[in-house]
N, C-alpha and C positions, 0 to 999 in steps of 0.2 A: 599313244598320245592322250587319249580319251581315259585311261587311267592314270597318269600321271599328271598330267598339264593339271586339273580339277584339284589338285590335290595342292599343288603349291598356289593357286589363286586361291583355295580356300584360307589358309595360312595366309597371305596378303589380306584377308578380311570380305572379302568379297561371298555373296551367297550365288552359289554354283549349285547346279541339278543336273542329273546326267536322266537321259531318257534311252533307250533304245529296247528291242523287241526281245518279248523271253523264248529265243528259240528252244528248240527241243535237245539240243547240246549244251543248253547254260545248265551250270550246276552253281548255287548256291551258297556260300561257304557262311554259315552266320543267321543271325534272326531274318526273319522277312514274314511283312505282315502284306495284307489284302486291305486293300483301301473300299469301304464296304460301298460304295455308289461304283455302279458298273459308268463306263467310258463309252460314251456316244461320237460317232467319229462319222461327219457328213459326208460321208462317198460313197457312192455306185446308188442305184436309186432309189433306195431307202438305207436311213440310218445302219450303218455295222456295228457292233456292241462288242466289246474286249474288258477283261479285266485288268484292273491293274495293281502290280506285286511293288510295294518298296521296301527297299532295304538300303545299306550303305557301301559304297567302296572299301574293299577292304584298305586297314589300316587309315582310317580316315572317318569322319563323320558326315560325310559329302553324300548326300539324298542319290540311290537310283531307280528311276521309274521300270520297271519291265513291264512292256504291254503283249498282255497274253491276249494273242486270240488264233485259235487249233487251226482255223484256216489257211491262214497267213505263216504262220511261225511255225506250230508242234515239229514241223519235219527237222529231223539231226542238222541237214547241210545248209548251211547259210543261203549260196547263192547259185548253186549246184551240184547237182548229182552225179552219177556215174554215166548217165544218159545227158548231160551237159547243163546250160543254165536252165532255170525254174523258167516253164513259159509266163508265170505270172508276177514276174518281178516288178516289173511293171506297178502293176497293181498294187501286190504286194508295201514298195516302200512309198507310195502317193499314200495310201494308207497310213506307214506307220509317220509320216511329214504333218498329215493332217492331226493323225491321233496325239503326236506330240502338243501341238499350239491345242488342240481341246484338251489336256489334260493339262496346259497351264492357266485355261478360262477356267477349268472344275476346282481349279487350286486358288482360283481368283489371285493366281499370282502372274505379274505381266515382267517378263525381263526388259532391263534397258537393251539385252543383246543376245539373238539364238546362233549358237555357231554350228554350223554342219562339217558333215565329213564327205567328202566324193559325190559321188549322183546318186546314192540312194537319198542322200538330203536336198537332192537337187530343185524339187521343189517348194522346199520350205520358204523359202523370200519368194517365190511366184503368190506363194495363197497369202502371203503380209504384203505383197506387193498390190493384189488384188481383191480378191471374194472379204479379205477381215482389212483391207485399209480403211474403212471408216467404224472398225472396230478399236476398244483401248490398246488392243497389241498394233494394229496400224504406227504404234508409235516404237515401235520393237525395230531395231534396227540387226542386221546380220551380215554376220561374218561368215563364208564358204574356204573350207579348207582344202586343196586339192592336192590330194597324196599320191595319185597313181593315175594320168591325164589322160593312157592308153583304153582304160575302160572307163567310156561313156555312158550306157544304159540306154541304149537305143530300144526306142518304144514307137509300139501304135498308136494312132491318133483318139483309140480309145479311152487310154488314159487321161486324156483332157476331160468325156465324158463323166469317167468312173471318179475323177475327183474334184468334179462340180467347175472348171477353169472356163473362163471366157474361151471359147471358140474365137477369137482376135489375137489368142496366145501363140496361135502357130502360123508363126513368119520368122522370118530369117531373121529379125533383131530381136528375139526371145525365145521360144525353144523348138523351132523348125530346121533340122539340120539332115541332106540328102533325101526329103520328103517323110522325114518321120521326127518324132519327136525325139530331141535328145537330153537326157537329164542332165549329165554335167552341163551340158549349153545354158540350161535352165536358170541353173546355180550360177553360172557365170554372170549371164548379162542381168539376174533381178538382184545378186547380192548387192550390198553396201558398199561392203569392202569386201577384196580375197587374200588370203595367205597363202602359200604354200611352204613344202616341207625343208627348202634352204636356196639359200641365195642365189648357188647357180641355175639350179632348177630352173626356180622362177624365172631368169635368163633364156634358158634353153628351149623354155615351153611356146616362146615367142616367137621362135624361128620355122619354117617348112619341116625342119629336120625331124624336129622334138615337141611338134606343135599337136600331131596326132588329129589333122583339120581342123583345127581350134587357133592356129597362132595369128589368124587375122583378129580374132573375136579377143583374144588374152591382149594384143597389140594396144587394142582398142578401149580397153579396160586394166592399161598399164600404167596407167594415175592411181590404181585402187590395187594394185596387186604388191605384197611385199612377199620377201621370200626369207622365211624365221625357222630357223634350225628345229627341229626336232630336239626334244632331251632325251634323258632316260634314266628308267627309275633307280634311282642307287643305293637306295635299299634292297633291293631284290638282288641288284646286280654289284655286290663287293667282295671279293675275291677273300676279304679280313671276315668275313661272315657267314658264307656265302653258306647255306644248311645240305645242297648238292656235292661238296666238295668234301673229299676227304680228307683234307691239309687246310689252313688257311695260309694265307700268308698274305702281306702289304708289299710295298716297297721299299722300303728299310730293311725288309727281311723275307727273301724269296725262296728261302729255304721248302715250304711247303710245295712252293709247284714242283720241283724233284716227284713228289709224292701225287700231285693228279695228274703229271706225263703218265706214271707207271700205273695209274688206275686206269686212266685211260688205254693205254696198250695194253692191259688185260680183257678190256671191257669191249676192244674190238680187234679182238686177236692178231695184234702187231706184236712184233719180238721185241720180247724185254731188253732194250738201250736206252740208259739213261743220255745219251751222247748224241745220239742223232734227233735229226731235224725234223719235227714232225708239224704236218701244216694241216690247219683244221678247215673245214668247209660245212658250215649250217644254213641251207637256203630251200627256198623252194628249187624243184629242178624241172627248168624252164627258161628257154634261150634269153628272155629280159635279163637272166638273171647272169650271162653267159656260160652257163655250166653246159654247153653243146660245143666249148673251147673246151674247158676242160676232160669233158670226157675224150676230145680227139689229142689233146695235149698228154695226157694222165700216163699211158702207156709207155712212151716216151720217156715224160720223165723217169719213172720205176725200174724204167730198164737203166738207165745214165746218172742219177743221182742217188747220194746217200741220204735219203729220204721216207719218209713214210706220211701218208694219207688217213685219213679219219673223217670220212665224210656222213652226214646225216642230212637226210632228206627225202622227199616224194614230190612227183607231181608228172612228168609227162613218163608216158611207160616208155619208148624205149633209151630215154637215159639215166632210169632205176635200170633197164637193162644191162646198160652200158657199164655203169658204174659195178652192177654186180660181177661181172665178165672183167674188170680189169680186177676184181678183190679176187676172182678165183685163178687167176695168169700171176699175182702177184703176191699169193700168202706171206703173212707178216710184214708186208707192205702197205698195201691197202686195206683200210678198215670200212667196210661199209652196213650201215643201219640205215632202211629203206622203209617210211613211218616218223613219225614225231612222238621226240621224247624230250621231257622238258630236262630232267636229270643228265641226261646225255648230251644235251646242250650245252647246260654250265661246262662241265666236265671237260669238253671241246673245250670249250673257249679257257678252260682252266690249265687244260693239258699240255695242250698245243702253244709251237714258239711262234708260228707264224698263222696266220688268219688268212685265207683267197676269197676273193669278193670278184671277179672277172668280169660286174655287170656290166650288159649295154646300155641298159638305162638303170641310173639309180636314182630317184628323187630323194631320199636324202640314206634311207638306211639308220641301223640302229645297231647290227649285229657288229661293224666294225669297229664301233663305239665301246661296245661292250669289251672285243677282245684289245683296246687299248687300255680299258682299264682295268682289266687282267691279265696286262702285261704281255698280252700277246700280236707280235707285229703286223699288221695288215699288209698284205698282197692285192691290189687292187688297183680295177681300170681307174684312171681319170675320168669321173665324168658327176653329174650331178655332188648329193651331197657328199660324194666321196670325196671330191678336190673341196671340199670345206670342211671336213674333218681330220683329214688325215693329210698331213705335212711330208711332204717328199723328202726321203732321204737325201742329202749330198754325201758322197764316197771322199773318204779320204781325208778330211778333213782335223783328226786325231780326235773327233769329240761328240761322231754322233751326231751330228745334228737329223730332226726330222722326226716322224713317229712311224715312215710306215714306206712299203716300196711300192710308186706308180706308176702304170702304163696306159700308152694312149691307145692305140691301136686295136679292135676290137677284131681279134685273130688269135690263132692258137701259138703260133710260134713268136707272138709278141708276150703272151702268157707263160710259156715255154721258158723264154729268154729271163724273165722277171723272176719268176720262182727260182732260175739258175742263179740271178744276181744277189736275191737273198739266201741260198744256201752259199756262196758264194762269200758272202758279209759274215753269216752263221758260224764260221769254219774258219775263215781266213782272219776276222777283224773283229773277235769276240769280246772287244772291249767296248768298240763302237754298236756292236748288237746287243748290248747290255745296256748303252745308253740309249736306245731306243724304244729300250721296253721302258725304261724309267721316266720317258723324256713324255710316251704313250699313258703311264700310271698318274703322270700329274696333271692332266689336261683335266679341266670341268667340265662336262658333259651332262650335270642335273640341270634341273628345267628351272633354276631359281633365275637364270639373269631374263631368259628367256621368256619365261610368264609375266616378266615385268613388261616386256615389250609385245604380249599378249595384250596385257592392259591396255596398252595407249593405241591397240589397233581398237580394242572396240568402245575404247572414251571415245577416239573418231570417228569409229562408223555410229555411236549414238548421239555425236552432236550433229552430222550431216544429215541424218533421219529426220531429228527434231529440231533444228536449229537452234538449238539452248545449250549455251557454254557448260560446263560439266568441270 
């Protein structure tokens, strides 16, 4: 989001800045200068001092700040290591909240609006709400985007110390939640306004269910919360360009993916068929994601269906286990690459006729966007931004209708049943699986209507700030 959205607001005319930390895994692509005054960042009991790198988004002229500082950032892993999350995260992103708003005072530049992303930004409307309200950014009104509701950033009460906040900030109507501080609370009750990643979400995050302890607090701040589809970047991602793909092809002429099925099946040792069904899977592997169906599902299918699997992913060991265990019971079946690989992504989503998304929770998703518009059809639960991108097949109907096949039921033999009903479509009704992919290749999925409606959340939340029509 944070590379694309920037990119079509810039194009609307708008001056965008993107700020975020130089970890020890950003690589660089492109000039990047040192802004020669070091960054004075008011937390913990004497000033902290970071440098700071700009350069631009790629393919764009759109400013990004990276704030270097070895303590905080040098390390590779974002938010965790092999030994779990960073104990100082905490710390960590109050820092990099605070560092952002002083390197927009060192810039003497004040935005009408700062948007954050999940709880690591979660205090950035705390310190405009407070310590700088009778500062010119006092007048900076903020937008909180919440992409993933299940991780909060549960913090000690230290953090209030370490980043200079009223000791009054920790109560239950601002960021005291089960007796400790919690950052997305933070974000919630001092933002402006909130977005989240699409309609239903935003719906679902309101309930016990999907609330994650929060749906009383999101209820309560359901005047200010819209729920705005995700886009995706479509230059990176066109199947007529695509620089990963060994074929192109459009919709008018599918000719090329013949030629990434057959890259693909070489690429992860599936039997060369140009004819059977190959169903691709790119996620992290992690039951949100429901891949703990899949892997009790996968078996199953390999042995009963004329099918084959290409999966790519890492994350809990034993369903990289899992997964390697059904590739070696099921040679030239199952394809599995355990690791990220950005080539082998496209490739997936270029090779493969059908897409599996099994999530339990998905707030909006981006991957099954993509394999619609590389003509690949989605297999996926109902739920979040699944049911607002992807249109439910109806069977039978002589024409196709739909872009994709969905289930409700978060269970393997509902997973099971779905993947049967699409090789099923695949095989039996190859006119109407044809117009699915076509029906999937013409949906618009860039961020152009959408940033428009970016705009009019934060003309709102900067005339509610200030009360001056805009």
């Amino acid at each position: 989001m944070t590379g694309a959205l920037p990119k079509e607001l810039a194009a609307l005319g708008h001056d965008v800045r993107i700020v975020c930390p130089a970890y020890g895994s950003v690589r660089v692509h492109g000039p990047r200068t040192a802004r020669p005054d070091p960054l004075g960042v008011d937390v913990g009991t004497e000033a902290h001092w970071a440098r700071t790198w700009e350069t631009t988004l790629p393919g764009s002229k759109v400013p990004v700040y990276l704030i270097e500082h070895d303590g905080f950032f040098a390390r590779h892993e974002v938010y965790a290591g092999p030994w779990g999350s960073h104990g100082d995260n905490d710390l960590r992103y109050a820092f990099l909240c605070r560092g952002a708003l002083a390197l927009c005072q060192q810039l003497d530049w004040t935005p009408d609006v700062v948007h954050g992303h999940d709880w690591t930004t979660g205090l950035l409307p705390v310190f405009l709400n407070t310590t700088l309200r009778d500062t010119p950014l006092g007048r900076t009104a903020s937008v909180f985007t919440i992409h993933n509701l299940e991780h909060q950033g549960y913090a000690d009460r230290r953090v209030l110390d370490f980043a200079r906040l009223p000791a009054s900030e920790f109560r239950a109507d601002s960021l005291e939640s089960v007796g400790a501080v919690n950052l997305m609370k933070a974000g919630i009750y001092h933002s402006t306004k909130l977005t989240t990643v699409s309609p239903t979400y935003a719906e679902e995050i309101k309930t016990p269910g999907g609330g994650w302890g929060l749906d009383d607090v999101l209820r309560y701040r359901a005047g200010d919360l819209l729920g705005i589809l995700n886009g995706i970047d479509t230059a990176a991602w066109d199947p007529a360009t695509d620089k990963f793909l060994p074929a192109h092809y459009t919709a008018a002429d599918l000719s090329g993916k013949a030629a990434c099925k057959a890259a693909l099946q070489a690429r992860l040792g599936l039997a060369r068929d140009p004819h059977i069904a190959v169903f691709g899977v790119v996620a992290r592997l992690a039951s949100q994601k429901g891949l703990d169906l899949l892997a009790e599902a996968l078996p199953h299918i390999a042995s009963r269906m004329h099918v084959q699997f290409a999966i790519l992913g890492s994350g809990d060991p034993g369903l990289e286990h899992s997964f390697r265990w059904a590739a070696s019971q099921h040679p030239g079946k199952v394809g599995v690459y355990v690791g990220f690989d950005n080539e082998l992504s496209h490739l997936i989503q270029g090779g493969s006729d059908c897409f599996v998304m099994p999530s339990r929770s998905e707030p909006c998703g981006l991957t099954q966007m993509y394999a619609m518009r590389y003509g690949t059809v989605p297999v996926a639960r109902a739920t979040g931004g699944l049911i607002d991108t992807v249109e439910h097949y109806v069977e039978g109907t002589g024409k196709g209708k739909g872009t994709g096949f969905l289930f409700n039921d978060a269970t393997a033999p509902a997973l099971y049943n779905t993947v049967g009903w699409a090789c099923a479509t695949y095989y039996d009704r190859p006119k109407e699986f044809a117009r699915l992919r076509l029906n999937g290749m013409s949906r618009d999925f860039s961020w152009k209507t959408n940033a428009a409606r970016y705009v009019d959340v934060y003309r709102w939340a900067a005339e509610q700030r200030t009360g001056e029509k805009l």
